[in-house]
Structures are given as C-alpha cells and as structure tokens.
N, C-alpha and C positions, 0 to 999 in steps of 0.2 A: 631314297637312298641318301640322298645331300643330308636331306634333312636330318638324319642320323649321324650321319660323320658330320654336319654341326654342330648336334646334341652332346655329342662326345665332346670335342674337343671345348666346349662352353661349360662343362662338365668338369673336364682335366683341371680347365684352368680356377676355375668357379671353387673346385675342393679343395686347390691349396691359397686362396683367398683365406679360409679359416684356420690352415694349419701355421700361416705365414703372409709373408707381403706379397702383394700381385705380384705378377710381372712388367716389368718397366724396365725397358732397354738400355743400356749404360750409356752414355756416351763417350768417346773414345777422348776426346780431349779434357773432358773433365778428371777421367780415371786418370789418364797422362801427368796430372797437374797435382792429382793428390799423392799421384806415386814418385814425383819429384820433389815438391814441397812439405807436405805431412812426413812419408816417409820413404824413404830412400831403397826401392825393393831393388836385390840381385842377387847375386847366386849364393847368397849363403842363407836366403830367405827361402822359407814353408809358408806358402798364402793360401788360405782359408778362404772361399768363397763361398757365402750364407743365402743359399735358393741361386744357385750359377747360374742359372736361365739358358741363355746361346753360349755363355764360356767364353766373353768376352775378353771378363775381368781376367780369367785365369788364362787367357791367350796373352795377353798383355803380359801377365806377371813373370810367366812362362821365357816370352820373349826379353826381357829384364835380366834370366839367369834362373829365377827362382825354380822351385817343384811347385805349383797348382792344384790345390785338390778343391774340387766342386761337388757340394749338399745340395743337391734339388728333387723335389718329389714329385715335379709333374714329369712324367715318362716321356711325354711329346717333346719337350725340353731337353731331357736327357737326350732323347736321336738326337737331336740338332746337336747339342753342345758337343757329341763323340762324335760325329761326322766333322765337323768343324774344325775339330780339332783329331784330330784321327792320324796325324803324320807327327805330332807332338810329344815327343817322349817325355815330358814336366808335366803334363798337364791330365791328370784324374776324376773324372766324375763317376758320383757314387748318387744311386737311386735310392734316395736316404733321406728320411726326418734329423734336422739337425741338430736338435730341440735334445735326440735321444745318442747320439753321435757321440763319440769321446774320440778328441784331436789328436792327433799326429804326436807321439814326443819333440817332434823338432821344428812344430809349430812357433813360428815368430808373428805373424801376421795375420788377423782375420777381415775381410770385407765384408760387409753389412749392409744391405738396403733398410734400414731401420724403418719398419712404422709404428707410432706414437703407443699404439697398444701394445707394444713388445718391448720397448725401451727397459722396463727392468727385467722384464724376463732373460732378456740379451746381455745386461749386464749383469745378473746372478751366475748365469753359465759361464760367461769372460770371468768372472773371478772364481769359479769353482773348478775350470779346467784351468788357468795359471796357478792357483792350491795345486791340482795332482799333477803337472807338469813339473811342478816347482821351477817356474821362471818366470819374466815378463813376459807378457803377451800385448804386443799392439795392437789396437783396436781401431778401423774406418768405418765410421756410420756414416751410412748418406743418406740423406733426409731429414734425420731424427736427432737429436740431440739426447746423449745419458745423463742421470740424473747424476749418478758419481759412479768412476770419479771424478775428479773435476777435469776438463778437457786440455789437452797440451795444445793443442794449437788449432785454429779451424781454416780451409781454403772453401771460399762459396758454399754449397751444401754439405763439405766432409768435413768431418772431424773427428782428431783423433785422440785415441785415450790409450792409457797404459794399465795394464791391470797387474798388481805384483801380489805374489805368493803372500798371502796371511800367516801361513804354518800356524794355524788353532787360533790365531787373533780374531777376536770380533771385531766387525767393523762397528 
C-alpha cells in the first residue's frame, strides 16, 4: 500500500516536470525582497502565481493587500495550497494549466518560477495577455532570465520585466 501512495505522488509531481517547473519551495525572505525592491505589491495589485505550489507566494502578496490568484496542476499541491490558505479572502487557487489560462483583467503582476526551457514560451504569453488586457503587465522570473524584453531591474535570482500592449505591432 506505501508503495502505491509513493507511486502516486512521484507521479503527481514527475507529470508536471513536463508540463512546467518542478516544484521548489519559495523562500519567504527572498519573495520579501523582490516584493519590496523590484516591485512594490499592495492593494491595488492582482498577483499572478505561475505553478503556486504551497501558496506561499500568494499568501505573501495576499498579506501586502493584494488579490492572489494561484495556476498549479499538481492536485496534491492544490490541497496544501487551499488548506493553507483557507481563512484568506485574497487568495485563489485554480487546478489549472497556466500555459492555457487567460488572466484576470486586473491582473498587474505575474510570479514565475522560470526554467530555461520556458523562458520564451513565458514570454510570448506575458506579451500576448498584456495585447488582450490592453495594459502593462509586470513580470517576476525567478531563476531564469527572458530573453526580451530587456529586464528593469534584477534583486539576486528575480527579475523583473514589463510587458506593454503592442496593439498589432510586431515586435
């Protein structure tokens, strides 16, 4: 029976290896330092969390002021993150490929655990939801660096971009 409920959950975690980034635990003083330095999250912000994992990120942003909404597709994930946060009126997780997701209109802010094989994928979507949004969209990668647009400012692992509405421009 063990053996099974490990297969599973080596499983959970193992399928969205390929649909996305592992999972990798945030750490609370880094998030702290991007959300004070890069950019200034609080109640007039909508933060995007890409694979929320435990909902850290979105307990943090949460706690800032913001609304939180959390994309992750491992289900075992999902419990944790809604029990965790479960007394949290800001904060949203959705059992959700983010990949096929269309954002909040009042999306201001996205978090990103970026890995190197998504980097443009991540920024074609960041410029394709601020096109239908029609606004700027901030962008925190952690990890990964995008290729464009070029980066506004970087703290340790994060950095951050702004993605603005083309309306029919090619890049």
């Amino acid at each position: 029976m063990i053996f099974w409920l490990l297969a599973g959950v080596v499983l959970l975690f193992g399928f969205v290896v390929f649909r996305g980034a592992p999972y990798v635990p945030s750490h609370r003083t880094d998030v702290a330092k991007a959300f004070d330095d890069l950019y200034k999250v609080g109640k007039r912000d909508v933060v995007i969390d890409v694979g929320s994992g435990d909902g850290i990120i979105l307990r943090m942003a949460s706690a800032r002021g913001a609304r939180a909404v959390g994309y992750e597709l491992n289900p075992a994930l999902v419990l944790l993150s809604r029990f965790f946060s479960r007394r949290d009126k800001n904060v949203t997780v959705h059992l959700s490929d983010f990949w096929l997701a269309k954002l909040p209109q009042d999306t201001t802010l996205v978090y990103a655990f970026a890995v190197e094989r998504d980097v443009k994928k991540l920024a074609a979507k960041m410029q394709e939801e601020a096109d239908r949004l029609e606004h700027d969209l901030h962008v925190i990668s952690y990890g990964s660096e995008l290729k464009n647009p070029k980066e506004v400012r970087t703290v340790g692992a994060h950095h951050l971009y702004v993605f603005k509405p083309l309306h029919g421009v090619k890049p």
